[in-house]
N, C-alpha and C positions, 0 to 999 in steps of 0.2 A: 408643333404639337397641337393638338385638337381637344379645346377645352371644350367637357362634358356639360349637356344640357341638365336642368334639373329634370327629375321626373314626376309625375303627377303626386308621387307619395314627397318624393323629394321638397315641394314646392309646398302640401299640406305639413309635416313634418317640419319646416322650416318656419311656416306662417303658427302654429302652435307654438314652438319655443321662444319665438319674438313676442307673441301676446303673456307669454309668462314671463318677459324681461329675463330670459336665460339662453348662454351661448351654447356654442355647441358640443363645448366641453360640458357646461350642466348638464344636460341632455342625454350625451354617452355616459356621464356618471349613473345616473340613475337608470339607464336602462343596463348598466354592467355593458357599458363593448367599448371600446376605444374613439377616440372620437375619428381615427382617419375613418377608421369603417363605418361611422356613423357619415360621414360626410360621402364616400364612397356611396353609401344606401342614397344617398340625396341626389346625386348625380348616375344613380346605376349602375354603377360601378360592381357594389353590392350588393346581396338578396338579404330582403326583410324578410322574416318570418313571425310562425303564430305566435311562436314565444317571446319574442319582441313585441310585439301587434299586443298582447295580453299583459306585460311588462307595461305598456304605453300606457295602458288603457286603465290598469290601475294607478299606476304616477300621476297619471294625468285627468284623475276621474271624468274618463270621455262618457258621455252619453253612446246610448245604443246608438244610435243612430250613426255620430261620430264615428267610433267602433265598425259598423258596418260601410259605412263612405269608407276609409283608411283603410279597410281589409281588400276592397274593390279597388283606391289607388293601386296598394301590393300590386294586385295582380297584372294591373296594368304594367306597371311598373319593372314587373319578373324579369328578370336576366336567365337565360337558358345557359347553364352549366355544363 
């Protein structure tokens, strides 16, 4: 079986909740999702959206900047459906 790389959001998303000393169960708590499909989103599995992306950003009082870096991961990050 072929374990999933992270992806650029994955790998931001990862380095934010380790600097907050929270798993990644903390993490799908406060953004409401479970945490496979948080972990999923980490590996691409996944798609993040604004509503999470916005969910984040308040949890997380990201800076604009922040906020627009992680919106840009997203997109890298998109899984075509």
């Amino acid at each position: 079986m072929r374990k999933h790389q992270l992806t650029s959001l994955g790998k931001e998303l990862r380095v934010l909740r380790i600097k907050k000393n929270e798993t990644i169960v903390d993490m799908a708590k406060k953004l409401n999702i479970s945490y496979p499909m948080l972990s999923g989103i980490e590996r691409g599995l996944n798609n993040f959206n604004m509503v999470l992306l916005d969910r984040l950003h308040e949890m997380y009082d990201l800076t604009d900047d922040q906020y627009v870096h992680l919106a840009y991961c997203m997109i890298l990050s998109r899984k075509d459906i």
